[in-house]
N, C-alpha and C positions, 0 to 999 in steps of 0.2 A: 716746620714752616717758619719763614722769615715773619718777623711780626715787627710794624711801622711805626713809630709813634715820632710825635712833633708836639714840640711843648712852646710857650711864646718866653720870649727870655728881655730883660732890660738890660739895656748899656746905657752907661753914661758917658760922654764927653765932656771935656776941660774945654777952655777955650780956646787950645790950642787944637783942638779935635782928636787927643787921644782919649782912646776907649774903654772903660772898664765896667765888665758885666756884674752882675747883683745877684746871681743865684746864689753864692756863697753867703754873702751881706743877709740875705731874707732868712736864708735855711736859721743861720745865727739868732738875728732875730726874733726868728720864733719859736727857738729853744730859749733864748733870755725871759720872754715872754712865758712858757711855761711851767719853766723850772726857776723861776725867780734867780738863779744865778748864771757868772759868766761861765765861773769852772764847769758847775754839772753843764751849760750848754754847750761848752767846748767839748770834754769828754761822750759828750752823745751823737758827734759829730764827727768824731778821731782828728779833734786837730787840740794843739798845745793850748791853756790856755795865754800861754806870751802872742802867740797868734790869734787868738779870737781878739784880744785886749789890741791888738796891734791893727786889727782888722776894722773894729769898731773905730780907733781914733784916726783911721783913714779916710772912712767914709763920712766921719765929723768935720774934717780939715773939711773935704770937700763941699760937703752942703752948707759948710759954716755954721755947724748948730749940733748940740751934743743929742746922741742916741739915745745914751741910758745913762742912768742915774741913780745914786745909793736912798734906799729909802732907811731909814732907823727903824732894825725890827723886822724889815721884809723883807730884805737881800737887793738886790740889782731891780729896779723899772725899767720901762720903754720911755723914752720921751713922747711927746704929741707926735714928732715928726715920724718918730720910727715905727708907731699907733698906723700914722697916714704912709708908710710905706707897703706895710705889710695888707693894709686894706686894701691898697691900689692895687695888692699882686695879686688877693684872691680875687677881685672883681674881674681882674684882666685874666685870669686863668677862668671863671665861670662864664666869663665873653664870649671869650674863644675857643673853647671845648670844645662845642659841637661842629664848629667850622673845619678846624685843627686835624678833628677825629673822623672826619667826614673825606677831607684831603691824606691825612692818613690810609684808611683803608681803599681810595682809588691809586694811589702809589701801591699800597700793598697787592691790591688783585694787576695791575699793571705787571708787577715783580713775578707775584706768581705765574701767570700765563706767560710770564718768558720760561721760569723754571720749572711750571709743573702741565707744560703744555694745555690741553685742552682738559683741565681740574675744572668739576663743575663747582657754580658758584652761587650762594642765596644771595638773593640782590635784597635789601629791607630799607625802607624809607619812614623814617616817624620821626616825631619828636621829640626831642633831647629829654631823656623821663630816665629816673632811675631804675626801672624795671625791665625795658629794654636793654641798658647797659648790661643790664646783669644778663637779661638773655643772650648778648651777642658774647661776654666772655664765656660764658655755660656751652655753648656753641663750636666757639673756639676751643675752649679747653678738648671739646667732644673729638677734633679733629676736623671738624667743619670748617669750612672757609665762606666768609661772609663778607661781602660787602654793603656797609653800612653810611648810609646817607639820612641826617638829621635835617627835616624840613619841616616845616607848620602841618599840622592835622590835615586841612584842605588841600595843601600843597602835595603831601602823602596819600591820599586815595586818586588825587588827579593821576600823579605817578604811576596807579597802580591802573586806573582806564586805559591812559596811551600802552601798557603793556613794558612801564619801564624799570618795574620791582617785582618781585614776588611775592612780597608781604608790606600793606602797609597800615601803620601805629594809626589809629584814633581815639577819643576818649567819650563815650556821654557818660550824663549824668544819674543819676538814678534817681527815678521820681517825677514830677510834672513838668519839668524843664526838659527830658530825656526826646521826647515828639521835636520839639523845637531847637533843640543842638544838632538831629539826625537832620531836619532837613537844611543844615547847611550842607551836608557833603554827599545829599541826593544824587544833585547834576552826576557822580561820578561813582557811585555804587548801585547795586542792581542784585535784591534778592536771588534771581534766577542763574545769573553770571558769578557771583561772588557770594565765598565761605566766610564765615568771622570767629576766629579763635580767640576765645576768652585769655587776657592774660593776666591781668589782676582789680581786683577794686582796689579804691587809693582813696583818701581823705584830702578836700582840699578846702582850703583856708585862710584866713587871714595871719600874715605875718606883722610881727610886731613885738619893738626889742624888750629885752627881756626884764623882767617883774610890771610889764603893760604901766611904762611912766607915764603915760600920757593918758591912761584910761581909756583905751578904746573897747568898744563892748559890742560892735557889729558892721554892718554894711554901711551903715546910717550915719556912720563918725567922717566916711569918706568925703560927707562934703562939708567937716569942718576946717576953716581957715587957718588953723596952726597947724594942720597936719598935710604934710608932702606925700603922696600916690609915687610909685615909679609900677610900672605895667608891663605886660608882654605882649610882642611887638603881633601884628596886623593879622589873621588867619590863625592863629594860634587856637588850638580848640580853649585852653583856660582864658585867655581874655576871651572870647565866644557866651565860656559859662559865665564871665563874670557877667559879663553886657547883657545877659537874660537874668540874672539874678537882678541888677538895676533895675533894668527894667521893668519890672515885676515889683519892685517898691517904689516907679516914678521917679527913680534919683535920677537930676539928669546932669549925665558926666561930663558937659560944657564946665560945670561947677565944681567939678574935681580937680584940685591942684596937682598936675604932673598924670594926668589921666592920658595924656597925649604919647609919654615917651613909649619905647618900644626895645625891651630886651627879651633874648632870645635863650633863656633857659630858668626854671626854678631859682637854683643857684644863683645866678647874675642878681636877681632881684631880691633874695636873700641875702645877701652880701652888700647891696643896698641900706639895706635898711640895718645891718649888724656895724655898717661902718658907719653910721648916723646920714647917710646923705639923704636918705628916707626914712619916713617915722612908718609907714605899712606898706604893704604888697598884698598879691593873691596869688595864692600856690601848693605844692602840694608839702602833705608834712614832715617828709623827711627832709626838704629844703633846708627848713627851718627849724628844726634840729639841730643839721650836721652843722649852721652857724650859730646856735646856742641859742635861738630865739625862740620868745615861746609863739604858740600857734593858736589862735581860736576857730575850730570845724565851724564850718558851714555846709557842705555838703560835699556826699559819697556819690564815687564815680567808674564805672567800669572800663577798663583799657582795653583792646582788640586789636587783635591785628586780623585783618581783613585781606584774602587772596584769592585767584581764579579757583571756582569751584574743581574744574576739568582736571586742577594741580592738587588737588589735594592727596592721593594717593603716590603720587610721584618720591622718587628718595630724597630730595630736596626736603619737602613741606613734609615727608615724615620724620625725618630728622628731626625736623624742629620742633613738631609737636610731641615725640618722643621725651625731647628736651625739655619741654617744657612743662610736659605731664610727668615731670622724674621727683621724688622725694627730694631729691638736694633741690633743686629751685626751686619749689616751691616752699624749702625751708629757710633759701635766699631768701626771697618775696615779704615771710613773714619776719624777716629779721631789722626791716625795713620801716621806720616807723610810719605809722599810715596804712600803710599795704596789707593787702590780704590775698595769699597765693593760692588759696582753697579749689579754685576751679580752673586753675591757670592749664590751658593746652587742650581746654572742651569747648567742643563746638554750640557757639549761639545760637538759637533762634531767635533773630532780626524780623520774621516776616511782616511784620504791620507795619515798622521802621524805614525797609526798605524796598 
């Protein structure tokens, strides 16, 4: 099966408005960046390095400020600017992702249904989580075809009432906040109507870069004055937990600096804070890993995907739960920092929840 993807790309223009794109420039960059030199980052890239060298003093001319620089002793550096390039691309790639991936797969089932006629389809709605990802490749791989749309926890069970998913992502928390996360997404869940497939527990937490320069040591740092919040945006079950967490020690988040903005995955807000535009975030902890931050737990959380009871026998929803009760994904799950696959594809009992 054809498989879609779309990635966001930069160009730059002169002042003349000719165009030159930056995928090359970054890839560069972040082999300079890891291998301390230009040769091995050329060579890991198959290109000469007369041309990496040629590549670099181009996009110099252009920005009028040198990229990298000979350190004594350490091989090749980034300059600040090439620092603030390569940051801008991961923020704008963890933006975009779930948007990008979201428009991908309705181009792909589009394509499909012209080539594989009446191919039935899982329809899945949740939010951008690395657990799900890994479900929808595990899926894929299987021979499944899945249409996958990334939207807010609230927004994904709503989906699943009007009857416009077959499966949708939510998360509580485990413990005395768990009552009060559930009834936000009451209005739209129904013990009697709707199944809930455990998919994994996850660790979620405070991010904050790495060796905690700033000293932060809990919730409670949130409403210090040196330190910048950046959040996840409106519906989102993790900003949900945070806001009962607050709550529940009286912080009140008028006084949180950057408590307002609104990004729409882990990553984004991890990339925040790894590129210094933020000193902390709230998330889960592979986030803040895969950007080399360290993480302080605050609390464990169960993921679910939630669908018509009536479907659960159906080839669709066993597929998936096949899938997801199979030794390799839940050896994914655990590979995960945070994550715990142990009961991922078993059915919940929600009944006093929902």
């Amino acid at each position: 099966m054809l498989k879609v993807e779309i990635r966001p790309d930069w160009i730059l223009r002169d002042a003349r408005g000719n165009p030159t794109a930056l995928p090359a420039l970054l890839a560069l960059l972040t082999a300079v960046s890891e291998t301390g030199s230009i040769s091995k980052a050329a060579a890991a890239y198959g290109m000469s390095y007369r041309h990496a060298w040629g590549l670099l003093q181009q996009f110099s001319e252009q920005f009028g400020a040198a990229l990298v620089h000979k350190v004594r002793g350490q091989g090749t550096a980034l300059s600040p600017l090439a620092e603030k390039l390569i940051w801008a691309d991961r923020r704008i790639s963890a933006r975009l992702t779930p948007l990008l991936d979201s428009l991908a797969s309705e181009l792909q089932q589009e394509l499909a249904r012209v080539l594989a006629g009446d191919a039935q389809v899982l329809r899945l709605t949740a939010s951008h989580g690395f657990a799900v990802a890994a479900l929808v490749t595990q899926l894929r791989e299987g021979g499944a075809t899945v249409d996958i749309k990334y939207r807010s926890s609230t927004e994904a069970v709503a989906a699943l009432a009007r009857g416009e998913c077959d499966l949708a992502g939510f998360h509580l928390p485990v413990g005395a906040f768990e009552g009060a996360a559930a009834a936000q997404h009451r209005p739209w869940l129904d013990n009697q109507r709707h199944a809930f497939l455990h998919l994994a527990f996850r660790q979620q937490g405070l991010f904050i870069a790495k060796g905690n320069p700033k000293g932060v040591t809990g919730l409670d740092d949130l409403l210090r004055p040196d330190l910048r919040f950046v959040n996840r945006q409106h519906g989102s079950g993790t900003r949900l937990l945070l806001e009962l967490l607050l709550a529940d020690r009286a912080i009140d988040t008028a006084r949180i600096a950057g408590f307002d903005s609104a990004e729409f995955t882990h990553a984004a807000v991890a990339a925040y804070v790894a590129s210094g535009m933020a000193d902390l975030s709230f998330g889960v902890e592979t986030a803040a890993r895969r950007f080399d931050l360290d993480f302080l737990p605050v609390c464990r959380e169960r993921y679910f995907l939630a669908c018509d009871r009536n479907a659960l026998d159906t080839p669709l929803l066993q597929a998936a739960r096949t899938a997801m009760a199979s030794t390799a994904f839940r050896q994914v799950l655990d590979g995960l920092p945070g994550y715990d696959g142990a009961q991922a594809g078993t059915l919940a009992v929600l009944d006093t929840l929902f």
